[in-house]
C-alpha positions in Angstrom: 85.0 81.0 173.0 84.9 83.6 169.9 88.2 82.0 168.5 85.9 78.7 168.7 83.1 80.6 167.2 85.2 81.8 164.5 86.8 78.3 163.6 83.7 77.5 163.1 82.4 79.7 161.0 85.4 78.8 159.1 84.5 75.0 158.6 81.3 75.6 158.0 82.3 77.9 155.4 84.9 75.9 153.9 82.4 73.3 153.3 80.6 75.0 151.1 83.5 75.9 149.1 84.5 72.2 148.8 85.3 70.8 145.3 85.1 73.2 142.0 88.4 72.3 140.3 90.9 75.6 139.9 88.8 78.0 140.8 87.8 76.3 143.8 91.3 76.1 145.1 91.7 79.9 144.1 89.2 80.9 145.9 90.1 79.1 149.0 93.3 80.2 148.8 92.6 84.1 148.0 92.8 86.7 150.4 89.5 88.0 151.2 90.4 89.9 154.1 91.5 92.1 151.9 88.3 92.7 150.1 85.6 94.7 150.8 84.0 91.1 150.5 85.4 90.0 154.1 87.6 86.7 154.9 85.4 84.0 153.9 84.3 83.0 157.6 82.3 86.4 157.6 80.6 85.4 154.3 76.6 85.7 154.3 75.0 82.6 153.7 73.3 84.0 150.5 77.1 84.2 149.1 78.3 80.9 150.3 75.5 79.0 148.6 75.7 81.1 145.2 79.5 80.6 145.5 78.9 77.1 146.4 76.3 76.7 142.8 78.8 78.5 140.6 81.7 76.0 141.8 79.3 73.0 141.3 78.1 73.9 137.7 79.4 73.0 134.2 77.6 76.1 132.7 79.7 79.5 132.7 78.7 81.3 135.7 79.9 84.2 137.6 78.9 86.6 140.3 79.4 90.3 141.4 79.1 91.1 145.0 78.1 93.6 147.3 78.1 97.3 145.9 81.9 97.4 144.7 80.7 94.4 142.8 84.0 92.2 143.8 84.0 89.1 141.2 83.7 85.7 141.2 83.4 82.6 138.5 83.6 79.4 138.1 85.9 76.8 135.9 82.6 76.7 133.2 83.9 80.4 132.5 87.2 80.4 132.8 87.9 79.8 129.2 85.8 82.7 128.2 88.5 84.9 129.5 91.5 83.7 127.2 95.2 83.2 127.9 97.4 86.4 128.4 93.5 88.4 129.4 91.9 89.0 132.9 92.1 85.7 134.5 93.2 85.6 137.2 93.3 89.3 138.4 89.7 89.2 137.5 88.8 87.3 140.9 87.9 89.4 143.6 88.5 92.7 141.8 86.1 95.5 141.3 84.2 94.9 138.2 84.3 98.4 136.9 88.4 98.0 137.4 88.3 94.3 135.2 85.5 95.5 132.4 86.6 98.8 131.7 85.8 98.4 127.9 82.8 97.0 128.1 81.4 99.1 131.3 79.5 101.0 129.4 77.6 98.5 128.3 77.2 96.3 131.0 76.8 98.6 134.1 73.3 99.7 133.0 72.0 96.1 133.0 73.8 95.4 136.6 72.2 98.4 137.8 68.5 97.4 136.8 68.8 94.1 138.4 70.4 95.7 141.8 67.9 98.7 141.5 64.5 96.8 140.6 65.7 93.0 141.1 64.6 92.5 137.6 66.2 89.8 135.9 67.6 90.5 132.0 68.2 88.3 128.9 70.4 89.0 126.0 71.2 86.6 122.9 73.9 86.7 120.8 75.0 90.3 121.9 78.0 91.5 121.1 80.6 92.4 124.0 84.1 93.0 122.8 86.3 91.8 126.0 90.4 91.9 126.3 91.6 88.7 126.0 94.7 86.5 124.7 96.6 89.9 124.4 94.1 92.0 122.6 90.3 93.2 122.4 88.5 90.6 120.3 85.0 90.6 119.5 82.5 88.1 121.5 79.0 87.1 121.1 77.2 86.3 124.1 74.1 84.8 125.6 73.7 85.8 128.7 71.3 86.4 132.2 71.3 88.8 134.8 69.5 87.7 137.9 69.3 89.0 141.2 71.4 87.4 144.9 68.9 88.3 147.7 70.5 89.0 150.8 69.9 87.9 154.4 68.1 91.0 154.9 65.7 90.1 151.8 67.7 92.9 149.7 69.6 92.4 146.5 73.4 91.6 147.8 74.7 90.6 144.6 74.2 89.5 141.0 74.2 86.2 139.0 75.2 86.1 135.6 74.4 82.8 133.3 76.3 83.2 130.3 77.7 81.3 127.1 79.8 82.4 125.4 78.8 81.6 121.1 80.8 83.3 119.4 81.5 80.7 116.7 77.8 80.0 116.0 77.0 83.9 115.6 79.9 83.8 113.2 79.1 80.8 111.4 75.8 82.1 111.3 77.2 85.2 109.6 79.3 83.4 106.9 75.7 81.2 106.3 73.8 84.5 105.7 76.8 85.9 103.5 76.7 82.9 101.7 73.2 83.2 101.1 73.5 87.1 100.0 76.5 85.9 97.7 74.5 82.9 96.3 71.5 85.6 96.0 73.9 88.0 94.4 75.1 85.7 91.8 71.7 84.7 91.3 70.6 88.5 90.6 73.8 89.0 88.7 73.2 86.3 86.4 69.4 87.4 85.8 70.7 90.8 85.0 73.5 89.5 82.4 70.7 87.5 81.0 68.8 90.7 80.6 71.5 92.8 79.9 73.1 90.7 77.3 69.2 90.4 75.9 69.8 86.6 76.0 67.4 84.0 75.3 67.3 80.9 77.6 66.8 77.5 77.2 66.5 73.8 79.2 65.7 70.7 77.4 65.4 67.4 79.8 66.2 64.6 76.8 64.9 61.9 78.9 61.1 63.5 79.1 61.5 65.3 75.8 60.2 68.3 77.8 61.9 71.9 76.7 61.2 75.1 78.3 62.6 78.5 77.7 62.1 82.3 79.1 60.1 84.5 77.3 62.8 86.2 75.1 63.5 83.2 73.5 59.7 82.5 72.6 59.0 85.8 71.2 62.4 85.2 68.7 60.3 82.0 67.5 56.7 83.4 67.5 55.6 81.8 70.4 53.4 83.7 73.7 55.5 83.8 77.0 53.1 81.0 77.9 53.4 78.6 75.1 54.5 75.1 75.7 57.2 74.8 72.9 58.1 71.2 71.3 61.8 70.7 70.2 60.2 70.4 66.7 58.6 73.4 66.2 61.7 75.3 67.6 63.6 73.4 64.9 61.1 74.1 62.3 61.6 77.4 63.1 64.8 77.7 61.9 65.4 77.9 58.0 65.3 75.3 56.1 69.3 75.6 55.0 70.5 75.2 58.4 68.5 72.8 60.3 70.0 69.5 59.5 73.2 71.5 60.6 71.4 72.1 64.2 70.1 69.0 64.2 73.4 67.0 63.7 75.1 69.5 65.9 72.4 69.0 68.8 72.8 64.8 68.3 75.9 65.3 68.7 75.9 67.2 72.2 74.0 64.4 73.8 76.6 62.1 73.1 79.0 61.4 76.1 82.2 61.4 73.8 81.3 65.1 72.6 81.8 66.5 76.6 78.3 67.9 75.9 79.2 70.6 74.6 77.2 73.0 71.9 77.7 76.0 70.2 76.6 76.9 66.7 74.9 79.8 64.2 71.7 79.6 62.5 68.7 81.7 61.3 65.3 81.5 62.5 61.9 83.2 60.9 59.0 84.7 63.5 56.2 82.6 63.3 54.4 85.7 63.5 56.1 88.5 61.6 58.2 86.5 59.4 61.3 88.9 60.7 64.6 86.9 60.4 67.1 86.6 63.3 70.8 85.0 63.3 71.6 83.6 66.7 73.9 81.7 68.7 73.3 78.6 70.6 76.0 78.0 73.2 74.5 74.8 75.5 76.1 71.8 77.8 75.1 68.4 78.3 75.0 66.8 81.7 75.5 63.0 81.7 74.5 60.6 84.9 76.5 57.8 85.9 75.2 55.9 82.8 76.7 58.2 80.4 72.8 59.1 79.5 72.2 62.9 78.9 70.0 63.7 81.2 70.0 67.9 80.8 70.7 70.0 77.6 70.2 73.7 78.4 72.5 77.0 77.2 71.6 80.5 76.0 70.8 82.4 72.5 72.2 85.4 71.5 70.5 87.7 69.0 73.6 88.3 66.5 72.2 89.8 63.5 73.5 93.2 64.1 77.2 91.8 64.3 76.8 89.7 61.7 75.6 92.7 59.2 78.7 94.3 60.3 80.6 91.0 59.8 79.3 91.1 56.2 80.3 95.2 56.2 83.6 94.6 57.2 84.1 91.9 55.0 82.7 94.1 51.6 85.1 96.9 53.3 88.2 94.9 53.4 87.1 93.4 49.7 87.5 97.2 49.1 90.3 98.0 50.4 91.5 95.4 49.0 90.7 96.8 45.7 92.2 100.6 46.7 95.4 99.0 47.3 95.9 96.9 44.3 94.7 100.5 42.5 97.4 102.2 44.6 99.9 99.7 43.8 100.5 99.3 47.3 101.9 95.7 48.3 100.8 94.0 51.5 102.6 91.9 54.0 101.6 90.3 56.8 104.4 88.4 60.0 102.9 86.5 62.5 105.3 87.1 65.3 104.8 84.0 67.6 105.0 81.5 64.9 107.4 83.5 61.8 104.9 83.0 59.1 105.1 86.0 56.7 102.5 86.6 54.1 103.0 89.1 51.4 100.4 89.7 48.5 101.8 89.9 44.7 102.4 93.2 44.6 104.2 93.1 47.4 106.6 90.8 45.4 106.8 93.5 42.0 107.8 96.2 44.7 111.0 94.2 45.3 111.3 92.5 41.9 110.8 89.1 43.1 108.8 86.1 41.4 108.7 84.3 45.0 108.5 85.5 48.8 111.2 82.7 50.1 112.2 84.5 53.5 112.8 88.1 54.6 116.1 87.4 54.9 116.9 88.0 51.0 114.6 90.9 51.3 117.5 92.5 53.7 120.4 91.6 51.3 118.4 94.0 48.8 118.8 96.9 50.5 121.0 99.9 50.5 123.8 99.0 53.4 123.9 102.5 54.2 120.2 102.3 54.4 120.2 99.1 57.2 121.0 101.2 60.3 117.9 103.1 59.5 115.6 100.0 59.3 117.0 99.1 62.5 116.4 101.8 64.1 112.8 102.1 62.6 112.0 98.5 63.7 113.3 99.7 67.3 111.0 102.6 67.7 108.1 100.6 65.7 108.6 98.0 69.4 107.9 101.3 71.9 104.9 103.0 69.6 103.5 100.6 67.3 103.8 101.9 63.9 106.8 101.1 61.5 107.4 103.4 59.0 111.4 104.1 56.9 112.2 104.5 53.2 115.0 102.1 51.9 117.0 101.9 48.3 116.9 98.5 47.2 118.8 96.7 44.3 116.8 94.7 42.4 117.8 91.3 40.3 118.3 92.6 37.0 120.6 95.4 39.0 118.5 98.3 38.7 118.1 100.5 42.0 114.6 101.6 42.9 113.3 103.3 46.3 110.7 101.9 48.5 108.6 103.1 51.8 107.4 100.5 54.4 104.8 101.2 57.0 103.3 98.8 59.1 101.7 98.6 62.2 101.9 96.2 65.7 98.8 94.1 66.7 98.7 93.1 70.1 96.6 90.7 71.9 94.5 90.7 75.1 97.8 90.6 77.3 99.4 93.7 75.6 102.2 91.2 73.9 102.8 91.7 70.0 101.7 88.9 68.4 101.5 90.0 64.3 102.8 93.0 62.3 100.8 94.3 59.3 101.5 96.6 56.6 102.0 97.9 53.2 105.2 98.7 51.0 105.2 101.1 48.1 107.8 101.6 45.0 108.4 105.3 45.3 111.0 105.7 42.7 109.4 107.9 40.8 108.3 110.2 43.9 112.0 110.5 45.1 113.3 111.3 41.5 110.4 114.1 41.2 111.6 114.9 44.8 115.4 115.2 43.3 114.7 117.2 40.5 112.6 119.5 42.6 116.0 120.2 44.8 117.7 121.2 42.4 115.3 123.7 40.6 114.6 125.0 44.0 118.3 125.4 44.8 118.9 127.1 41.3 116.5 129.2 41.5 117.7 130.3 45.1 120.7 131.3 43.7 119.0 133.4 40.9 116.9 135.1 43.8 120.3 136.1 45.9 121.8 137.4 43.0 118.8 139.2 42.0 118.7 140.3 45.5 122.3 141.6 45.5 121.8 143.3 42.2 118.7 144.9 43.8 120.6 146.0 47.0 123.7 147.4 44.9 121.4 149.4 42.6 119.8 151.0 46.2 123.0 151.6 47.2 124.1 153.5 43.9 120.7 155.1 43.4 120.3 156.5 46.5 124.1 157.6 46.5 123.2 159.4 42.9 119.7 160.5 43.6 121.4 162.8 46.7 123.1 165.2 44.3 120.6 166.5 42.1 118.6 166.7 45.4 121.3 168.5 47.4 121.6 171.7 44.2 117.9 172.1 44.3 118.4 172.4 47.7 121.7 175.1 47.3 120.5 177.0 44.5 116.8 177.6 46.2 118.6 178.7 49.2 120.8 181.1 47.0 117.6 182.4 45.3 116.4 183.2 48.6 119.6 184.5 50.1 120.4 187.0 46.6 116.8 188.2 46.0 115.1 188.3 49.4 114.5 192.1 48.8 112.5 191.6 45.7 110.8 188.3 46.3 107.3 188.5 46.7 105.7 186.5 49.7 104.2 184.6 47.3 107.6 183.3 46.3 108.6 183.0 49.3 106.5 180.6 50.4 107.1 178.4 47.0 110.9 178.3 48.1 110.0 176.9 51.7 108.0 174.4 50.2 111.0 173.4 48.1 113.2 173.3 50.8 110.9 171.3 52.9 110.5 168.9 50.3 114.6 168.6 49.1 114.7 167.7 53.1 112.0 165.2 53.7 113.9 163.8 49.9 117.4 163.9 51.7 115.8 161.9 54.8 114.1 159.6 52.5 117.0 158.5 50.7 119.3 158.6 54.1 116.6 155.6 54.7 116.8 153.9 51.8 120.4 153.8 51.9 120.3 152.5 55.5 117.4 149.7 55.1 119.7 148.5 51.7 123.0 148.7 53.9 121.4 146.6 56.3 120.5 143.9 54.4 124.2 143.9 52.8 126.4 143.9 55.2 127.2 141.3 58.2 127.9 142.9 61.8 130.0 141.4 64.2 128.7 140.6 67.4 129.6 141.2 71.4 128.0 142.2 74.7 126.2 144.9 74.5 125.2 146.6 78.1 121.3 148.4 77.0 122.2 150.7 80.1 124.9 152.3 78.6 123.2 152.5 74.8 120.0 154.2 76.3 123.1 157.1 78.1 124.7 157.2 74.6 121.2 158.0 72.7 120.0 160.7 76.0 123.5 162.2 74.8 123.2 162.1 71.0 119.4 163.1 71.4 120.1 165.7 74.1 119.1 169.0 72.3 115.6 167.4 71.3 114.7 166.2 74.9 116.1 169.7 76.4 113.5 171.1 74.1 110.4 169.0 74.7 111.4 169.1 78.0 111.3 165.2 78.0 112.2 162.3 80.4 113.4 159.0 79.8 112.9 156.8 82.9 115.0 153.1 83.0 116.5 150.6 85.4 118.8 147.3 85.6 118.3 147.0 81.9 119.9 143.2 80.8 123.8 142.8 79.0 122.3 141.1 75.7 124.9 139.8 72.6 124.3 141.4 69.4 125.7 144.1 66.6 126.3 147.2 69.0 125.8 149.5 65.8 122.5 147.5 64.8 121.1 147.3 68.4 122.0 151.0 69.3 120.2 151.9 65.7 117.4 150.0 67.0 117.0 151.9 69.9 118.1 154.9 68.6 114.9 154.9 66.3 112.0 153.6 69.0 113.2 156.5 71.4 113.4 158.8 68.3 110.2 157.6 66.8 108.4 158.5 71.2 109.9 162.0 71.1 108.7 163.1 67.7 105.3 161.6 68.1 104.7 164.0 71.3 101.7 165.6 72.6 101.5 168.8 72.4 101.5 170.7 75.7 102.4 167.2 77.1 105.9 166.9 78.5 107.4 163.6 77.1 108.0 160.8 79.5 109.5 157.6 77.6 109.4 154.6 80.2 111.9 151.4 79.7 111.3 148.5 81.2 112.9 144.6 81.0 112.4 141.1 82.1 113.7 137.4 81.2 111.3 135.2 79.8 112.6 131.3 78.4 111.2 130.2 75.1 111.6 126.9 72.9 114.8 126.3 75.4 116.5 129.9 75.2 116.6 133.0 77.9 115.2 136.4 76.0 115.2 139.8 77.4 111.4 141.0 77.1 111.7 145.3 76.5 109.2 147.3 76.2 109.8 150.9 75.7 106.4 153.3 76.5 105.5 157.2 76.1 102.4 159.5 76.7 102.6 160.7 72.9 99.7 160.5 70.6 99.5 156.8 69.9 97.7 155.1 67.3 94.8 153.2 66.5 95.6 149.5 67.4 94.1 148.5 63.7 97.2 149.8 62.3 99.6 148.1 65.0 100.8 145.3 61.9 101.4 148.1 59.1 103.3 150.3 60.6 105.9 148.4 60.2 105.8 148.4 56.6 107.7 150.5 54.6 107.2 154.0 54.3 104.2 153.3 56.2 103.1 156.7 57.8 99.8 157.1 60.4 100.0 161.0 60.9 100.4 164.4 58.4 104.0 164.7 57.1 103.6 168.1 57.1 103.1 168.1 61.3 105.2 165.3 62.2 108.4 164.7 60.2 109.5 161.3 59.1 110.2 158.7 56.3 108.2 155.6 57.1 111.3 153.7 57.2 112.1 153.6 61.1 110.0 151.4 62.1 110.5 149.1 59.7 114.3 149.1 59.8 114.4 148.6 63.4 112.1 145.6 62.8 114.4 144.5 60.3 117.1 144.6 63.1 115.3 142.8 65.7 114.3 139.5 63.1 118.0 139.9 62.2 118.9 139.0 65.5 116.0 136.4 66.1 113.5 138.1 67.8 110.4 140.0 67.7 109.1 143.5 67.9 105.9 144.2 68.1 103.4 147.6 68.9 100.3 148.6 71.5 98.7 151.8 70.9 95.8 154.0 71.7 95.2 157.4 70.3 95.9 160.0 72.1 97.2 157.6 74.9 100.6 156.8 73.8 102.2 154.2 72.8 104.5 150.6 73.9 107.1 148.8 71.8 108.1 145.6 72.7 111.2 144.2 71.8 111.8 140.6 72.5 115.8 139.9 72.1 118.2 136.8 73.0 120.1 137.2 75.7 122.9 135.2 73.8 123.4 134.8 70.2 124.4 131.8 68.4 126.4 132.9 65.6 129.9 135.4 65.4 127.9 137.8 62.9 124.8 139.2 62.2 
């Protein structure tokens, strides 16, 4: 009997599911039993007959169930779900399972109609949904409405939907058309204002003209003034409008393409202030070939047209400076091979005729070509030409003449004409000539006068040592024979003399040195600064025992120079730290290097620093001068030439020496050197 009872129940629910195309058959055939939902038989009738509506209704339709809200839908919706989406794992599954993207969205609304029983409405909402292999965006109108139970409860939800997405997105491209129509409006009302342009619109038919206000405050007029075509013509001056006139006439004909564009002058009725403008117009024809609209805009050109009338008295000018300058002029229109040239252009290259550039070429120099070439080459990449060429003229005589010209280019960047200006400067490159020589021959006079001056140091140093070396004897044998007698008085004279016949002696020592230097040429190797700062502690040894001094280096570079030079160099910068010592201050002389690159070549950077009793930094320039001395001869002993001869040593090997110094701080010499030298010799 309950087998009965449950066939039953099976018919009867089977024919309510009758009919409803695929998705009746799938949800025949489905396995419900494996839903929370129940095998159809134990269906409520509240579900059977809102399955049963779904199945029977061409509008989208669809249905969640019971509180795992298990799915259902009819073949109205089916399309809504895409190929390659949801359908058909979307029928009796869970709908948080099928929606997960949208969930958020959705689940609030499901819960206020199974809460409350409320029904909702949406319109054209957005629901993104994954479909046809990817999440697309999908407009929807849709209603959620409550399933009441047997038990009067809500047991499920009903959901009337269409799906418009096209209309929402036709819709969009109708408002963006509108905006973009809008925009071009407002763009075109702001060029109009921008530009400052008058407007006008003339119907020919009516003989009715209107313009914006611009235009009538140009002719006089108020911003509400009717304007005639007349008056506006008999604004204009009298010289151009018959111009105007014929030019309008012609616009309204059909075989002109209605087109207008023309300059006049008009006068303010009001305050008689003249403007040149520009009419640019169009004139629409009907089917008749009858204008039926002329409109356009005016431009207020007076201010170009002032310059117009500048440039052209400028290049009148110009024209003038050149012909003063007896510069010729050329002109080669690249895309077509038309060359202008001016007459002066034709004296430059003794010519009573321009014929073609060709015979131009045969003029000139062959050993000057190459160099034109090139110059036409390099003119392509920056734009400005400029050589100097020998020519030969007709009557054989040779003359020398510069060309410079320069590349105009049009809106593309393409070269479309070259420009330019020749002149004879035959006379220039004689002058330049003669000045070569007088400069050569009077270098020559300066190195012999500058051997002559070196050989006379030489000699008078050599002969100024042995008057200075008795004085010296003979003061000391005065001393020596007749100490007993002497006074102190005289004693003290002598020492003066021999102080002076020694600072004499030194003197010319430097003299003799500084001229030697310039004389003769040093051959050049590796020299190790290491070892030449160990050969000067040795040669300098008794000095630094008795100051009690400390020279302090490291990893000084190999450099190539004159060893003899170099070591003389360094020789007198330690030299020059010891002597200049504080007193009560035990010397410390710090040397230092690096490698710095300049102008493409490696230099060693030394700099060479003591605690001595520096020198005002005003005086860092002179004293390398010289004889240049900053302190008392009498305290500190010393020439003046040291410094400069080891300056004279460091420009002979190209490179630099300069000084830092406080007083009573010390103070730094730094030598910048090449690390290789170019040449055999110095």
């Amino acid at each position: 009997m309950a087998q009965m009872t449950k066939n039953g129940d099976e018919a009867i629910a089977s024919s309510f599911l009758r009919g409803g195309g695929e998705m009746g058959q799938r949800i025949r055939a489905f396995d419900w039993a494996s839903t929370p939902v129940g095998p159809i038989g134990s269906w409520p009738q509240s579900l059977l007959v809102s399955v049963n509506t779904i199945l029977n209704s061409r509008f989208p339709m669809f249905i969640w169930w019971g509180k795992d809200l298990i799915q259902f839908y009819n073949d109205a919706y089916r399309p809504s779900l895409g190929n390659d989406g949801k359908h058909p794992s979307a029928l009796g599954q869970r709908g948080e399972e099928c929606w997960p993207e949208i969930w958020p969205v959705i689940n609030p609304l499901i819960r206020q109609v199974l809460d409350g029983g409320e029904s909702t409405w949406s319109e054209n909402q957005l629901i993104p949904i994954y479909r046809n292999g990817r999440l697309e965006d999908v407009y929807w109108t849709f209603s959620y409405s409550p399933i009441i139970d047997e038990g009067g409860e809500v047991g499920g939800v009903l959901v009337v939907c269409n799906e418009n997405t096209d209309k929402v997105l036709n819709l969009f491209k109708l408002e963006e058309s509108y905006k973009k129509i809008k925009e071009s409006e407002d763009q075109l009302s702001f060029a109009i204002e921008a530009a400052e342009l008058g407007t006008w619109d003339y119907n020919p038919l009516t003989d009715r003209f209107s313009s914006n206000s611009r235009l009538k405050s140009w002719f006089g007029f108020g911003p509400y003034d009717r304007i005639e075509l007349s008056a506006a013509i008999n604004a204009m001056i009298e010289k151009d409008r018959r111009r105007v006139v014929t030019a309008i006439q012609r616009a309204l004909q059909y075989e002109s393409g209605g087109f207008y564009d023309i300059e006049y002058t008009i006068v303010n009725g009001v305050t008689g202030q003249e403007r040149v403008v520009r009419a640019k117009g169009r004139a629409w024809f009907n089917e008749d070939r009858v204008a039926y609209r002329f409109n356009g805009t005016l431009q207020d050109i007076t201010e170009q047209e002032q310059t117009r009338l500048k440039i052209v008295r400028a290049e009148e000018t110009a024209r003038l400076a050149i012909e003063s300058a007896d510069l010729g002029t050329y002109e080669i229109d690249l895309l077509s091979g038309e060359i202008l040239v001016s007459d002066r252009y034709k004296v430059v290259f003794g010519i009573s005729e321009f014929t073609d550039k060709g015979k131009i070429e045969e003029m000139m120099h062959p050993e000057d070509r190459a160099s034109r070439i090139r110059a036409h080459a390099d003119a392509e990449r920056s734009g400005n030409l400029d050589y100097e060429t020998r020519i030969r003229w007709e009557d054989g005589s040779g003359h020398w003449v510069r060309v410079k010209g320069r590349y105009i280019y049009n809106e593309t960047g393409k070269a479309t004409r070259l420009i330019g200006m020749v002149q004879d400067i035959t006379e220039q490159k004689q002058f330049s000539e003669q000045l070569k020589q007088q400069v050569a021959e009077r270098t020559l006079e300066l190195q012999r006068s500058n051997e002559d001056l070196l050989q006379f140091a030489h000699v008078i140093t050599h002969d100024l040592k042995e008057p200075v070396r008795k004085v010296k004897v003979f003061s000391n044998r005065i001393k020596d024979e007749m100490k007993e007698g002497l006074s102190p008085k005289v004693n003290l004279y002598l020492d003066k003399i021999q102080n002076a016949s020694d600072r004499m002696f030194t003197m010319i020592e430097g003299v003799l040195n500084y001229s030697s230097l310039s004389a003769d040429d040093e051959t050049v190797d590796f020299i190790d600064l290491n070892e030449v700062i160990r050969s000067i502690q040795g040669d300098l040894e008794i000095m630094i025992q008795q100051k009690a001094a400390r020279i302090e280096y490291a990893s000084l570079p190999t450099i190539q120079g004159a060893p003899i030079l170099i070591y003389q160099l360094f020789y007198n910068l330690i030299n020059n730290s010891l002597k200049f010592s504080r007193d009560g201050v035990d010397p410390v002389i710090t040397i230092s290097s690096s490698l710095v690159r300049e102008e493409g070549r490696d230099f060693a950077r030394v700099s060479i620093a003591d605690n001595g009793i520096g020198f005002d930094q005003q005086y860092a320039g002179s004293i390398f001068n010289t004889f240049a001395r900053l302190h008392s001869k009498d305290k500190f002993e010393g020439t003046g030439m040291g410094l400069a001869l080891s300056k004279k040593i460091a420009e002979r090997h190209g490179g630099t020496i300069a000084a830092l110094g406080a007083v009573g701080e010390g103070a730094t010499f730094i030598l910048t050197l090449p690390l290789l030298y170019e040449k055999r010799s110095v």
